[in-house]
Structure formats: structure tokens, C-alpha cells
N, C-alpha and C positions, 0 to 999 in steps of 0.2 A: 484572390490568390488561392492555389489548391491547395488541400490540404499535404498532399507530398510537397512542396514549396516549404509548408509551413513545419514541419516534421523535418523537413533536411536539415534547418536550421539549427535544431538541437543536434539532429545527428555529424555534422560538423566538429560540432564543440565535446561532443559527448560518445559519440559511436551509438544516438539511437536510432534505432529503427519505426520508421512509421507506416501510414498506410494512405491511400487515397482519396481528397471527396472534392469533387468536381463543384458544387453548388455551396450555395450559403445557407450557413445553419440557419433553421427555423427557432423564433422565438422561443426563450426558455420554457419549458413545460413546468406543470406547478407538482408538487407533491402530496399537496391536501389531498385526505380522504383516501390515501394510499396506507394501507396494513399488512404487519408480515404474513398473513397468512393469504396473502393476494399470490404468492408464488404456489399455493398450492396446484398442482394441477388439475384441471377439469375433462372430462370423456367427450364432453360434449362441445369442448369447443377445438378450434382448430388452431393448433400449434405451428409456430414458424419453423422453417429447414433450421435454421444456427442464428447463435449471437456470437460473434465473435469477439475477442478481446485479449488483449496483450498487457502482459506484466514484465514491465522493465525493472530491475533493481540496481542500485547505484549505492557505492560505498565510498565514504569518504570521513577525512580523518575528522575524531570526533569537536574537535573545537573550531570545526572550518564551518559547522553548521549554522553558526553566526549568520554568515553569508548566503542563508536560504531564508533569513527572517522578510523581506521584502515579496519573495514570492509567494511565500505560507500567508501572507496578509492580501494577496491577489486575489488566494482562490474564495471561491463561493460556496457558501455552505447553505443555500438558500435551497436547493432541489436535495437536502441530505437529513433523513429522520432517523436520529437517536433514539436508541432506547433511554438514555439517559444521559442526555449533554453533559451535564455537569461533572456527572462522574465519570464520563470520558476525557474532559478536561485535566480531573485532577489525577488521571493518570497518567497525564503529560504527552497523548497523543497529537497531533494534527491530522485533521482530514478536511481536505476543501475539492472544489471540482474547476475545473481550465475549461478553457476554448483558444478560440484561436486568436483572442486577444492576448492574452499573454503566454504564446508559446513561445515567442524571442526572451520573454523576461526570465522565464523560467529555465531557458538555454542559457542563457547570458549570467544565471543563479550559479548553476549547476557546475561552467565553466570555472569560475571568480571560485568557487569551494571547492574546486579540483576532482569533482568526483566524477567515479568510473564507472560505466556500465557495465557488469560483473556477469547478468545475466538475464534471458529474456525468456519468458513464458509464452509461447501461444494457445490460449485458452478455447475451446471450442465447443459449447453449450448448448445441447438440444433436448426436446421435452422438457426443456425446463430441470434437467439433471444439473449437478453441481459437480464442483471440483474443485480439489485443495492444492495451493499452494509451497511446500515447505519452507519453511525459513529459519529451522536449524534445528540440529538433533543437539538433546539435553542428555550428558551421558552420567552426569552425578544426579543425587536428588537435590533441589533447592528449596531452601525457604522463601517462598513471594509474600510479599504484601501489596494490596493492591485495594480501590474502590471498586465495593460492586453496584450493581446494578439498582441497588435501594441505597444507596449513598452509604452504607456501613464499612469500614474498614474491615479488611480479610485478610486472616495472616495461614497460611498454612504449609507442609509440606509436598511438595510438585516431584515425583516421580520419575526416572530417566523418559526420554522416546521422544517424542518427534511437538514441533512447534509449525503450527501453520494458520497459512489463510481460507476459507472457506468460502468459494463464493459461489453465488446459484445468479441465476438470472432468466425472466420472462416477459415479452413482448410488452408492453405500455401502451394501453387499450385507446384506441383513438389519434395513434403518434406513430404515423409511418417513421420507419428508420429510429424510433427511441427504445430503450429498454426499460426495465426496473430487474435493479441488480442486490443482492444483498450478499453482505460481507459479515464473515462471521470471525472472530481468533480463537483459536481451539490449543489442545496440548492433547496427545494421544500416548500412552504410556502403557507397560505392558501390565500394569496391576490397575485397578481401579484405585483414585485417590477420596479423601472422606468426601472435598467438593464436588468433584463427579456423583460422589452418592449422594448429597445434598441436592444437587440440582437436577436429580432425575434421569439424569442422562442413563439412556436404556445401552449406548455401545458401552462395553468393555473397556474400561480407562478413559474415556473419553471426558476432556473437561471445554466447555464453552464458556469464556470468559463475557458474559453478557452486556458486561457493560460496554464493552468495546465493537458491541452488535449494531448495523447500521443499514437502512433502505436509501436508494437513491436512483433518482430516476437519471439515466446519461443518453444523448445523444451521439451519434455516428461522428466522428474526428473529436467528441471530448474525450478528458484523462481526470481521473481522481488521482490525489498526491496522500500518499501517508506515510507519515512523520512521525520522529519525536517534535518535540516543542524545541526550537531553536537555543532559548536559557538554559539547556541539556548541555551545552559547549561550555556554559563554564562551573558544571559540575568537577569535585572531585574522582579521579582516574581508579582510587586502589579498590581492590574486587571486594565488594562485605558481606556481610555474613548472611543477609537477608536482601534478595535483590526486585525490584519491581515489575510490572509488568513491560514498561519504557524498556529496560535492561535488558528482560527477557528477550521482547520481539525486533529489536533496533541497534543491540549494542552487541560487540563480539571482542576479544584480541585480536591481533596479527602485524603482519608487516605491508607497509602499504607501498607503492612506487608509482610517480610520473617522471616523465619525458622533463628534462630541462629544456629552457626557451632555448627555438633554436636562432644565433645570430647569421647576421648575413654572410661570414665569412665558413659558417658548419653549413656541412650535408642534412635533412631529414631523418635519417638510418644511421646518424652515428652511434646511436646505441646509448647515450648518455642517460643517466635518470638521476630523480633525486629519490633517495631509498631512508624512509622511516623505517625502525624496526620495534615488533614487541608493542604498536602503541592501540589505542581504545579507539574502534573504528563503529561508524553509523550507518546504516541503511536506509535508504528513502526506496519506496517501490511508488511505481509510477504505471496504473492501470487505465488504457487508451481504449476506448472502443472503439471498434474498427469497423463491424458493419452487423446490423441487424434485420433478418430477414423476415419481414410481417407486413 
């Protein structure tokens, strides 16, 4: 089956967009003996044209997240190095990796939770440069708590400016068509916060939440999934006083709308919806690589 075949499938159910691969993936590559500083770049070797890669985002209301718990149990986290599993965990993240074994399930997920593709990134990465994602401007200051990356609890104040993803990526030595990709969550603000000046960070405001810092090796037609943790759906809705990093990067307000089913006796284009308003909505971003040139 191609991978356009397998990519319409969702796009069907969801409005995504994919990309093409003619062939069967090649067996899983390993991640042993792979280190962040393997994306450093080198003079002396020869860098691929592009990696490409595409960031879908999908929102949907926040207690329909139930309905992704079977997919998030899908994916694999066996080609994905934490800096610190554990305290990725307990900051109620998900991240696993797809193929084209469960791209129906994950469509057939994504349908049953109602959620909408909102918007699509195309990513396009050479020498080894990076590039950030946004995923929401912070216009008050907030208080987070959150684990870091030596498992200590962090409570501090988080500054207005911008929330994003950070990701770089560099050919995967010995693996036509794979990459190694790293993802970073960052928070950029127009003052330096104490954490930024704790963790060194030399840009101007700039905080990397490290624990949520991850390498992973993807091949050409896979997707990494990141998440809150599904048990998020039946969290309490009211906004508090100190919010988490889950909160931060996954949760928002607003009004949300789909299409009522249509019966056989309605048109397609009648315009009908069913309209929430005011409620606590989630994000799942869904990052496909599309093709790697090495």
C-alpha cells in the first residue's frame, strides 16, 4: 500500500495532508549509542539537500481525549531518547512514534474524538539548522510547576511571549532515507526569567524546559504523536492559580464546532453544526516525515 493510500485515510476522516512512499519501510533502526550532540555539525562531512517534515495540529474538546487512549498505547517509544523518561511522564506528556501500521487506527482515533485539523506546518531543514514551531503566545505572566529534568519539582514565574517547539534534525549515518531529529519545548519572553538564568541559557529570555527534551531516530512516511496523557479529559475545567506544563503547551479556551451527521434525507453543505462555546480545548500535533535526503 502507498503511503499516499495510507495518509488519505486520515485525511478523509480529519482533513490531513500527507505525503508519498512508494516502497516498504525498512526495518526499525536502533537508537543505541546515538547523543545530543550527534546534531552538532561537522566541515568535514557531507550534509544532505533537506529533511523534510510536516506538523499537523489537531484540537479537540478537551474530555474527548479519552478517545485517543488506544492510539497513544499504539505508538512506540522504542527508537525515542529522553533525557529524562520519568519526568517526562510526570508532566503528563505523551510521545510515541507510527508507521503505517496504525495510520487507520490513529485516523479511526482522531475521527471518534472529533478533532479538527486547525493547522499544518511544513518544515524544511538543511545543514542541519533548526526551526521552531509556535504553539501559543503567553500574554499575562504565569505561575508553572512542573518536573525537571533531575526529577525536582520547579515552581516559578513564566513571563509573557511566545510557547514553542523546537526542532533540528540530521541525516542518520548508515540509514538511507532515516533521520535523527531532536525536539526541544522552549518559552521565549521579552525579559530573561530566573530559570533561563539558571539554566544558562545564553539567548535573551529564552527558557528550555529540558525535561520534555527528546532524540529520536524517524524514518521517511513515519509520524511522532505528542500529547497530553489522555487521564487529562477528566481533569477539572476551572483556570488556577498556578498552571503546569501539560496546561501550558496542550490546553487553551475557546468555542469549538463540527458538522452534525449528515442523514440521508440532508444535503452535505447544509451548513448544520453542533457549536460548544467557552469550553477547555486540547492539541495533539502530529509530526510526519516526509522525506530525507542522504
Amino acid at each position: 500500500m502507498t503511503m499516499k493510500k495510507l495518509i488519505l485515510c486520515i485525511s478523509v476522516m480529519v482533513a490531513v495532508c500527507g505525503c508519498d512512499q512508494s516502497q516498504k519501510l525498512p526495518q526499525k533502526p536502533s537508537i543505541e549509542g546515538i547523543k545530543f550532540t550527534d546534531l552538532i555539525p561537522s566541515t568535514a562531512e557531507k550534509l544532505p539537500a533537506a529533511i523534510r517534515l510536516k506538523m499537523l495540529t489537531f484540537e479537540l474538546p478537551r474530555e474527548n481525549l479519552l478517545q485517543m487512549s488506544l492510539a497513544f498505547k499504539a505508538l512506540s517509544k522504542e527508537n525515542i531518547k529522553f533525557v529524562n523518561r520519568k519526568a517526562f511522564d510526570r508532566n503528563a506528556f505523551v510521545a510515541g512514534i507510527g508507521s503505517q501500521e496504525i495510520w487507520s487506527l490513529t485516523g479511526d482515533k482522531l475521527k471518534a474524538a472529533k478533532a479538527k485539523k486547525i493547522s499544518t506546518n511544513n518544515i524544511t531543514i538543511r545543514n542541519r539548522d533548526g526551526d521552531e514551531i509556535p504553539v501559543k503566545e503567553v500574554f499575562d505572566n504565569v505561575s508553572l510547576i512542573y518536573t525537571d529534568a533531575s526529577s525536582q519539582v520547579i515552581q516559578h514565574d513564566l513571563f509573557s511571549g511566545t510557547v514553542s517547539w523546537r526542532i533540528k534534525a540530521g541525516p542518520a549515518a548508515q540509514r538511507k532515507g532515516a533521520a535523527i531529529i531532536k525536539i526541544e519545548a522552549l518559552s521565549r519572553s521579552q525579559k530573561p526569567s530566573i530559570l533561563s538564568k539558571a539554566t544558562g541559557n545564553e539567548e535573551f529570555g529564552l527558557t528550555v524546559f529540558r525535561s520534555l527534551s527528546m532524540m529520536l531516530k524517524m524514518e521517511e512516511g513515519q509520524f511522532l504523536i505528542l500529547a497530553p496523557q489522555a487521564a487529562l479529559a477528566k481533569v477539572k475545567t476551572e483556570t488556577p492559580a498556578t498552571i503546569n506544563l501539560a496546561e501550558l503547551f496542550f490546553f487553551s479556551r475557546g468555542d469549538f464546532y463540527t458538522r452534525k451527521p449528515v442523514t440521508g434525507s440532508e444535503k452535505p453543505d447544509n451548513g448544520q453544526y453542533d457549536f460548544q462555546k467557552d469550553i477547555v480545548l486540547a492539541r495533539i500535533y502530529m509530526l510526519i516525515c516526509t522525506e530525507v535526503q542522504n
